[in-house]
N, C-alpha and C positions, 0 to 999 in steps of 0.2 A: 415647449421642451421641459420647464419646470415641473408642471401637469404630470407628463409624463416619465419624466425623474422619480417623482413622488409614487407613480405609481407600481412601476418595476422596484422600491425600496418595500413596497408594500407585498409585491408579490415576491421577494426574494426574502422577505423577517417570515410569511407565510411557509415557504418551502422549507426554509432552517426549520422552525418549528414543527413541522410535520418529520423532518429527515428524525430530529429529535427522538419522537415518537416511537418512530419503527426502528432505530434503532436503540433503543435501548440508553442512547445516553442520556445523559441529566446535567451534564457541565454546562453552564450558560454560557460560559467564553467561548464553549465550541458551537453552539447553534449563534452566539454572535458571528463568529468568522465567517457560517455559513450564509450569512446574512448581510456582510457585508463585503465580501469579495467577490464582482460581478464574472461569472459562468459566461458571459460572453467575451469577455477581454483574453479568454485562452482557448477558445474553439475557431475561431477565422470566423470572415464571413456567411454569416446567412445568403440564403436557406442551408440548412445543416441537415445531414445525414443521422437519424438517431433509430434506436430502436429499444424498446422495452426488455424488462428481465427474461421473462418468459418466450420473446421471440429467439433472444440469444443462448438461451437452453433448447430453444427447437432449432437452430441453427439456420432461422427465418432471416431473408432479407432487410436492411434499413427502410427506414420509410424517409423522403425527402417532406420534411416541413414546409407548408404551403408559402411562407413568407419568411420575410427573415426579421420577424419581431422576437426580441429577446424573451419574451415569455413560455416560449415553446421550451427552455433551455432547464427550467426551476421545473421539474418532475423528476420523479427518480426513476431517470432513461441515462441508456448510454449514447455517447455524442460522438462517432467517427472525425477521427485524428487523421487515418491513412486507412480507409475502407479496404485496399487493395491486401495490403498487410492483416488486415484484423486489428487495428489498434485505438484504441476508445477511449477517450475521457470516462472512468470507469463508475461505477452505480458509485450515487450519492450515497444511501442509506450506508451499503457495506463499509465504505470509506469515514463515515459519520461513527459506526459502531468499530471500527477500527479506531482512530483516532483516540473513543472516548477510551479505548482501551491501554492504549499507550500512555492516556492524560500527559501530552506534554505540560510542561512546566515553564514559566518566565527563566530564562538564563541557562535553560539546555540545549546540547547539540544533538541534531536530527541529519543523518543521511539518511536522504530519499532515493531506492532504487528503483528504478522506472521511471522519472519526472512526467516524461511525455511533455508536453506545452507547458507546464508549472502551476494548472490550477492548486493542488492539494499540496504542491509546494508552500505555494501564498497563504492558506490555510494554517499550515504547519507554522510559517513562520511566522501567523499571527501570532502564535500563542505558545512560542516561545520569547516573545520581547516581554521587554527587555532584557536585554541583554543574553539572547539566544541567537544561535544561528539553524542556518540549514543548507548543506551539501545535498546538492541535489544532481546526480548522475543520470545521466541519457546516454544512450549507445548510439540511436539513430540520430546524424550529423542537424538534419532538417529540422528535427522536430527539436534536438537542443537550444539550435539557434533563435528559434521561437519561442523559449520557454525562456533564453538570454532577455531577448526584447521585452515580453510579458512582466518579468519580473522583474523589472528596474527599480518600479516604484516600490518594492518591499527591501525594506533594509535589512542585512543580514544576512544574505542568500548569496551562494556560488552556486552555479552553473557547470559542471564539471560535463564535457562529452568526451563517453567512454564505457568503456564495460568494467562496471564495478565489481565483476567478479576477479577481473585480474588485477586493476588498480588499487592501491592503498584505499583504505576508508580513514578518515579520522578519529580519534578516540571520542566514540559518539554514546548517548544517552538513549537516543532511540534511535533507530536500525527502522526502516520502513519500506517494504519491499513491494513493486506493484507490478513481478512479473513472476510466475509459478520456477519452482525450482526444486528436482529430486530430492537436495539436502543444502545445509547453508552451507558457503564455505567456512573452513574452521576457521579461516580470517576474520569472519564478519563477528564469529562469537570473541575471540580475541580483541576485536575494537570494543564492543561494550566494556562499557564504566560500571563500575560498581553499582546495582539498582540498575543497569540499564536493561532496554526493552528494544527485543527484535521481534515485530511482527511481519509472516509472510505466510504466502500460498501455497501450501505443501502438496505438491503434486509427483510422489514416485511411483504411480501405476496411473493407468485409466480409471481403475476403480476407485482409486484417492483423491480428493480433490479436497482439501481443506484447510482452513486460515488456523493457524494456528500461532501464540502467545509465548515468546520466551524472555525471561527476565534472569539476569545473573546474581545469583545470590553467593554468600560466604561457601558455601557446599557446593556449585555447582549451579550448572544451566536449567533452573525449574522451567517444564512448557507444558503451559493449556491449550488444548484444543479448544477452535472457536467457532465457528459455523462454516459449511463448502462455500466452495469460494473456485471460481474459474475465470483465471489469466493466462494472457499468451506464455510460451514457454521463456524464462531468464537462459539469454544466449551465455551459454559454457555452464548454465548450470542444470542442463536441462536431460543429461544421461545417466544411465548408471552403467560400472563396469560389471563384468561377466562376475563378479565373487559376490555382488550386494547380494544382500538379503532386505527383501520388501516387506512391507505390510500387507496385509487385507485391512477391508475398513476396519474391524472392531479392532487389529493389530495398532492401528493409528489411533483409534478412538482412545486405547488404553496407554500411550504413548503420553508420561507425565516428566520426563529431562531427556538432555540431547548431553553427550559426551565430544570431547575429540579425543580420538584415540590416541593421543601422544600424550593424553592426560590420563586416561583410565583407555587398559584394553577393553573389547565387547566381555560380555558375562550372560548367565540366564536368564538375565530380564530384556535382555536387550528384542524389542522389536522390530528394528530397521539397522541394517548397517550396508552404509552409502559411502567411500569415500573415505575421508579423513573424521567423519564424524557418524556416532552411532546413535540410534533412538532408544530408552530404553521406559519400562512399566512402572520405575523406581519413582518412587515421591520423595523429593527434597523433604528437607524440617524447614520449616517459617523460617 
């Protein structure tokens, strides 16, 4: 068993440092995290349903892993949660270049929307300790309850089942969203702290599919566009009404702050207006 300890430590420092690579990050503490929070303690039992990036872009079925050795789990595959659903412990790499993007901090607060089981939970809260937390909301009853159990052993973490679009969020530093959504609620820009960072899946058409970066500064909501990115739809955020006005890709591509209209009405830069919040071409100042 030792033998064997040692060797899934070896193959799981492996994968962190490869996740590293492809995405883009360079923080140690976050290819540590990846490397030390075991990917099997929040998927269930083996054999596991998984399928590569590519298969999930061709809308290819899972493949069933031949055994249920935890080695199968350290690739940058997705790991079916509720196959019936569509719901996946979602690509390492993306979530690795995510993260590094956010750079949590020791002693910041993170609500995570989406939990699903809490691996990227446990991640998250690595590397907010000391003395950070993480609010982590689930909508699906099942998959909370599991993501309750899973996370025991990390200190700092609530469990919250529910839909975070209609719930309070806490006055959070990073906002961390792992389910596509037409537009954020102007709630979630209102909980960001000063410096704080929402990253999520901006999905307002079929033809939009992209992760985009927003951080609140003294002027306003600055947002980067960050690489496509496809998640299931965030329940209650996943419509637009009859008056939006959408983007096209390059309309999103060129999409540099988010507004809420109780703060600034739309204007001529405005690219996207959804809701209570608009997207607009404007570049904040540093």
């Amino acid at each position: 068993m030792a033998g064997r300890d040692a060797d899934l430590a070896e193959i799981r420092s492996a994968y962190a440092h490869e996740l590293m690579a492809s995405s883009g990050s360079s923080d140690p503490r976050i290819e540590n995290a990846f490397a030390t929070v075991p990917r099997e303690d929040f998927v269930g039992p083996g054999p596991w349903l998984i399928m590569g990036l590519t298969a999930a872009l061709a809308d290819e079925r899972y493949v069933r892993t031949l055994d249920a050795d935890p080695a199968h789990l350290y690739q940058n595959t997705l790991v079916a949660l509720d196959a019936e659903k569509g719901i996946n412990n979602g690509e390492p790499s993306l979530h690795a270049a995510w993260i590094g993007a956010v750079a949590p901090k020791p002693g910041e607060a993170v609500s995570h929307v989406g939990a699903g089981t809490g691996y990227y939970s446990a991640i998250l809260s690595r590397l907010v300790l000391p003395g950070g937390s993480v609010h982590a909301f689930e909508i699906e009853p099942e998959l909370a309850e599991k993501a309750r159990r899973n996370l025991l052993p990390y200190p700092g973490v609530t469990i919250v089942t529910g839909d975070a679009v209609t719930l309070p969020l806490p006055a959070s530093d990073i906002i961390y969203v792992n389910a596509s959504v037409v537009a954020p609620p102007a709630a979630w820009l209102h909980a960001l702290k000063p410096g704080g960072r929402l990253i999520f899946p901006w999905r307002p058409s079929e033809k939009v599919a992209l992760s985009v970066l927003v951080t609140r500064r003294q002027a306003g909501f600055a947002l980067e566009p960050l690489m496509p990115s496809w998640f299931i739809p965030c329940v209650g955020a996943s419509f637009t009404g009859r008056k939006a006005k959408l983007p096209d890709r390059a309309g999103a591509q060129r999409t540099r702050s988010i507004w809420r209209a109780a703060d600034r009405p739309p204007d001529e830069t405005a690219t996207a207006i959804i809701g209570d919040v608009w997207f607009s071409s404007e570049r904040l100042a540093e």
